[in-house]
N, C-alpha and C positions, 0 to 999 in steps of 0.2 A: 765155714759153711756158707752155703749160698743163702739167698730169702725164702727157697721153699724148702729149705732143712734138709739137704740132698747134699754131698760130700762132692765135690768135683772128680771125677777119675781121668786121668791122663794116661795117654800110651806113646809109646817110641817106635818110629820106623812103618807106620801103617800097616800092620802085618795083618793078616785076612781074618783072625781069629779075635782081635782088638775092631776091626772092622765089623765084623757080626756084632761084637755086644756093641760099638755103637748105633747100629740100626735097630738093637733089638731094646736100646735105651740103657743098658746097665753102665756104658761107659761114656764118657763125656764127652771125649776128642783125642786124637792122636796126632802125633808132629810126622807130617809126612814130606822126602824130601825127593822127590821125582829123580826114579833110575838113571832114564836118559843124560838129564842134565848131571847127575854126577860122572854120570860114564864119558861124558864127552869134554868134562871138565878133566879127567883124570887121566884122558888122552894127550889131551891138549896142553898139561904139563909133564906127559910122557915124554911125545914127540919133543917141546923144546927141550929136555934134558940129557934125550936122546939126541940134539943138534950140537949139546955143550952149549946151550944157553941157559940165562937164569930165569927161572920161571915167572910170570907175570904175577904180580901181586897186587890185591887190591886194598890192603890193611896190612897190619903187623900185630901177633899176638905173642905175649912175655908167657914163654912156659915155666918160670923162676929162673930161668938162668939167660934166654938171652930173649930179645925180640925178634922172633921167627916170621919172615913174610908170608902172610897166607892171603889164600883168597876163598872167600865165605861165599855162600852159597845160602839162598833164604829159605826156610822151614815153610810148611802151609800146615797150619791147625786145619785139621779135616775133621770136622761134625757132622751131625746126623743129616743137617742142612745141605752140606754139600758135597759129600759122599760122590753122589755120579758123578759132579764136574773137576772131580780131582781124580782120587785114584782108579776109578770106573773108565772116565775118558783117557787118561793115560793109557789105559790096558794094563797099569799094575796088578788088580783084580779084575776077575768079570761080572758083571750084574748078577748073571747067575748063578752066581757064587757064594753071595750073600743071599 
């Protein structure tokens, strides 16, 4: 629990209905991971795989069996705080929406 005896709530993916309650205060924040940038990342190891190249990797992650190159991409906890300048200015949502 936090100091003012309030339970944290978390949400996955910024979807517009976790969006409302955090504007309307019942939810705490959600991990939001901007469209674009995945779309252009998922391209962008389309095309090399589509050349016969090996994809660019920025890390490596052990799924229990081997160490898989990957490349990560960073989450934005979006709050009540900053709601317009994340998924409102993307155009993920529209202001008018919430």
């Amino acid at each position: 629990m936090r100091n003012d005896n309030k339970v944290a709530i978390s949400g996955q993916d910024a979807d517009l209905a976790g969006i409302k309650r955090i504007a309307a205060g019942t939810q705490t924040m959600t991990v939001y991971k901007p469209i674009t940038l995945l779309a252009n990342t998922a391209a962008e190891i389309a095309v090399e795989l589509g050349n016969g190249q090996e994809p660019k990797a920025d890390t490596t992650l052990n799924n229990g069996l081997k160490d898989v190159p990957s490349r990560l991409l960073t989450p934005i906890d979006v709050n009540k705080n900053n709601i317009k300048d994340t998924v409102v200015k993307d155009g993920f949502h529209k202001e008018s929406e919430l």
